[in-house]
MARMARMAR-82474 format. One line per 8 residues: their letters; for each residue x, y, z of C-alpha. Coordinates in steps of 0.2 Angstrom, whole numbers, always signed. Layout:
<lumgus>
a = X/Y/Z ~ ...
</lumgus>
This chain:
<lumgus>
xxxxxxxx = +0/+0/+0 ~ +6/+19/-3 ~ +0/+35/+4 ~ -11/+36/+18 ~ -12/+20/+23 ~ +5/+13/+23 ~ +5/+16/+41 ~ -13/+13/+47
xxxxxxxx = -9/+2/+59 ~ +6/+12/+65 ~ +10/+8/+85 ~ -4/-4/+88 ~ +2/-22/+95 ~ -6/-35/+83 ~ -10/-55/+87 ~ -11/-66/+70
xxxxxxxx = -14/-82/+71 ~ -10/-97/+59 ~ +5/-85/+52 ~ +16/-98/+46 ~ +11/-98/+31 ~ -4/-92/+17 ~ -15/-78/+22 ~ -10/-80/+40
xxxxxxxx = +11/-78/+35 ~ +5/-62/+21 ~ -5/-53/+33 ~ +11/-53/+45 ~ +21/-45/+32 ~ +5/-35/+27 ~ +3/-28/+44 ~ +21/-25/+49
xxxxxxxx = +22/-14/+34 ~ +9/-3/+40 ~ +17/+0/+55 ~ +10/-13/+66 ~ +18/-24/+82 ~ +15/-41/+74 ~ +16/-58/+86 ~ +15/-73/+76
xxxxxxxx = +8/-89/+80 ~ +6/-106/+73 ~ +10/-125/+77 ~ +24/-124/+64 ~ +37/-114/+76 ~ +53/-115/+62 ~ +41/-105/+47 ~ +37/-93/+63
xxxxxxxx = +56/-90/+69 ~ +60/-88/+48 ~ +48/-74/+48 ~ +50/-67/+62 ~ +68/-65/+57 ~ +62/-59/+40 ~ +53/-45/+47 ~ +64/-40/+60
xxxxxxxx = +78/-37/+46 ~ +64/-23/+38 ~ +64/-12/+54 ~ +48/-21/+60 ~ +44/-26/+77 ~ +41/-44/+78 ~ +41/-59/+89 ~ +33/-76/+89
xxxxxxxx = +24/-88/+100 ~ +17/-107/+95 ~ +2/-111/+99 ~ -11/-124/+93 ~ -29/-115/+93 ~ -38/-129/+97 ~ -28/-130/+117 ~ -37/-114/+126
xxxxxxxx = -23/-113/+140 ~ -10/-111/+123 ~ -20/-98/+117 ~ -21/-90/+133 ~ -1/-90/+136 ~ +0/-81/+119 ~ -12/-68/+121 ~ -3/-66/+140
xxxxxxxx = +13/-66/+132 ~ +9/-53/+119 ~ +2/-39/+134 ~ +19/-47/+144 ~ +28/-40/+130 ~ +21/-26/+122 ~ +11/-19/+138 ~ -7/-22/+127
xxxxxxxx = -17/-32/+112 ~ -25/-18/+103 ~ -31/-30/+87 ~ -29/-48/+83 ~ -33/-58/+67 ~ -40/-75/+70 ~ -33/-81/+52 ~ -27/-103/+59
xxxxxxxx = -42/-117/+50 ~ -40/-130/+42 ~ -51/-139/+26 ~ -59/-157/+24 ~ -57/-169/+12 ~ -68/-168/-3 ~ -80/-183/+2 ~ -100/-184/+2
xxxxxxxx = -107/-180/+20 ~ -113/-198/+22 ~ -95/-203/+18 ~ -86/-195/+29 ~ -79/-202/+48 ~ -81/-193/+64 ~ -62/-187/+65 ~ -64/-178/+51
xxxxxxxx = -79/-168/+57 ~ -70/-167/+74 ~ -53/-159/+66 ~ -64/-146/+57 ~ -76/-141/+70 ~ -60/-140/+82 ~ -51/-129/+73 ~ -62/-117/+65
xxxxxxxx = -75/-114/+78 ~ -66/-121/+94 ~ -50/-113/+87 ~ -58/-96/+84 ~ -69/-97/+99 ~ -53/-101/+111 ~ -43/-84/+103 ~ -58/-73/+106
xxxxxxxx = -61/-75/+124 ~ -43/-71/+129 ~ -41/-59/+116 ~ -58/-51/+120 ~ -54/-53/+141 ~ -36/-44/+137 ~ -46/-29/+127 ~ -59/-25/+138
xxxxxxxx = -46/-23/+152 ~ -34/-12/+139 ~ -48/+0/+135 ~ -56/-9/+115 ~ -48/-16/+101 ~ -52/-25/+84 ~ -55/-43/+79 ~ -55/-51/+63
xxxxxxxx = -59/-69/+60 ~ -58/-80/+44 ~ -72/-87/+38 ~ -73/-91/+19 ~ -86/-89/+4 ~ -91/-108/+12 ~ -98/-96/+27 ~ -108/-87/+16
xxxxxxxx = -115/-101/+1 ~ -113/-118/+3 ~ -103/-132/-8 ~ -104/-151/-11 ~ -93/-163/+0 ~ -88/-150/+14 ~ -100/-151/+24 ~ -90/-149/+39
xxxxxxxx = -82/-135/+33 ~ -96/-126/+25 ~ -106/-126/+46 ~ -90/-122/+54 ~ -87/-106/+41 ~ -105/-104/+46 ~ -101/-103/+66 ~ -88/-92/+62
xxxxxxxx = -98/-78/+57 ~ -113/-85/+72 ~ -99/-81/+82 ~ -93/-65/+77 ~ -108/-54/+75 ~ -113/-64/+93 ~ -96/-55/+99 ~ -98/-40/+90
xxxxxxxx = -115/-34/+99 ~ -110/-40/+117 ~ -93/-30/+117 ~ -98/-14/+106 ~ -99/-6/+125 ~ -83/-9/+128 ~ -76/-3/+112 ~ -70/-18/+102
xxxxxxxx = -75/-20/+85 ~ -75/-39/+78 ~ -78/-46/+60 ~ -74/-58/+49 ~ -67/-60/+30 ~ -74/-71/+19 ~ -61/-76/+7 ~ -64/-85/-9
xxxxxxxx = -51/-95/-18 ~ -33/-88/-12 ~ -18/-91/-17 ~ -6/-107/-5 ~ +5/-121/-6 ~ -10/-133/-4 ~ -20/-126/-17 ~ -3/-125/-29
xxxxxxxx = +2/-142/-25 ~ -21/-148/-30 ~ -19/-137/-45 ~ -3/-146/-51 ~ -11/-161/-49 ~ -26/-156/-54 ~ -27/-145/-71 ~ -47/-147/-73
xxxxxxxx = -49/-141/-55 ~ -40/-126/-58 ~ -51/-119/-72 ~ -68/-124/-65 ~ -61/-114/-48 ~ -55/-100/-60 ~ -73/-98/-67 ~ -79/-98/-53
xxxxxxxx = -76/-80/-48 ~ -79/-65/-61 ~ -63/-59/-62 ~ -56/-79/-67 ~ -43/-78/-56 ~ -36/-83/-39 ~ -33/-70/-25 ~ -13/-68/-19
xxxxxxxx = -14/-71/+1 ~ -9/-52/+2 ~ -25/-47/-6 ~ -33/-54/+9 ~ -22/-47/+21 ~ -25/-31/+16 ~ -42/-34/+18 ~ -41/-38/+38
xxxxxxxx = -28/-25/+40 ~ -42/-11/+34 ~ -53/-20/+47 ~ -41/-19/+60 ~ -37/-1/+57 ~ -46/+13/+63 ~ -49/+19/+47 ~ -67/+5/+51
xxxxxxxx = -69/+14/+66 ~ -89/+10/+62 ~ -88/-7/+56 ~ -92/-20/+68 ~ -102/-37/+66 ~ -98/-38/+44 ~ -94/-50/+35 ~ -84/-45/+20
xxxxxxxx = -83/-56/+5 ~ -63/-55/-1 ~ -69/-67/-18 ~ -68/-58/-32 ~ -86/-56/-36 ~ -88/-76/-30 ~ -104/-73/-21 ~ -111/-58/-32
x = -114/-73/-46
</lumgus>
């Protein structure tokens, strides 16, 4: 970004989660650039560490803590580490999920709805309350979670995926009207097809699936994981000082079909 918001986040001490790599590893580079406090977390601690030492070589401020989403006393020694650290949590971006396997509803075994569901809407749940317990004490603050066009219009054989995207934006407009009082603003993204090693290494594989993905958005194309960063960024910023309980579709016109 130039002008303006280059430094939109400037000063403000930011929590990403799943920031080893994708959206999650963008958005730290995204929201170190605009002058953010960036603490990274992930189960992967070597990608964290590399970034973290990629960043810090820019001037930024940058640290790390690993932590699986899914173990609430994890999350809870990373939100207290990051107001240890930097005094306050003035934004976080709840970015860490996981996907399913493309298999028909009737098809699919237990631990693979248990994996979804754990992550997505256990793993965004578990970030909120200590983020949210850490904001109310430091005066408000701004949340964004990811959920996904899945959260928004449903698809065949991902089922799992499709309600926990769903529970991610239950959760967040829940959040959103009970802590307006206390100043903190929370939301959640939508992205469509984006950009990662996963979906490279599927594409690769899979030619066919590539074009039918590609028509499926208006502008034929995927998203580059920095186009969504920029997205939550904007959300965490105080330039959507009256945005709070939104969902915004990052999909290129995906769900405007």
């Amino acid at each position: 970004m130039t002008g303006a918001g280059t430094a939109s986040l400037a000063g403000k001490v930011v929590l990403i989660t799943g920031a080893s790599s994708g959206i999650g590893a963008a958005a730290g580079r995204v929201f170190a650039r605009q002058g953010a406090v960036v603490v990274l977390t992930a189960r992967r601690e070597d990608r964290l560490r590399d970034l973290v030492a990629q960043l810090r070589d820019t001037g930024a401020e940058a640290s790390y803590h690993a932590m699986d989403v899914r173990r609430g006393e994890e999350v809870r020694r990373a939100v207290q580490h990051t107001v240890e650290r930097y005094g306050r949590l003035d934004a976080a971006f709840n970015n860490a999920g996981v996907g399913v396997e493309k298999v028909p509803l009737h098809l699919l075994e237990d631990e693979a709805y248990e994996l979804v569901m754990e992550t997505n809407v256990r793993g965004v749940w578990n970030c909120m309350r200590h983020e949210i317990a850490a904001m109310v004490q430091g005066g408000g603050g701004a949340i964004v979670n990811t959920s996904s066009v899945g959260g928004l219009v449903a698809s065949s054989t991902a089922a799992p995926y499709i309600a926990s995207k769903h529970a991610v934006i239950g959760l967040t407009k829940a959040a959103a009207v009970e802590y307006a009082a206390h100043r903190i603003r929370v939301n959640s993204i939508a992205p469509g097809l984006t950009r990662s090693e996963m979906v490279d290494e599927w594409f690769a594989v899979s030619p066919a699936a590539a074009e039918k993905a590609y028509r499926s958005a208006p502008q034929g194309r995927a998203a580059e994981p920095e186009e969504v960063a920029e997205t939550a960024a904007w959300l965490c910023s105080d330039r959507a000082s009256f945005v709070t309980g939104a969902t915004l579709p990052v999909d290129g016109g995906r769900t405007a079909w």
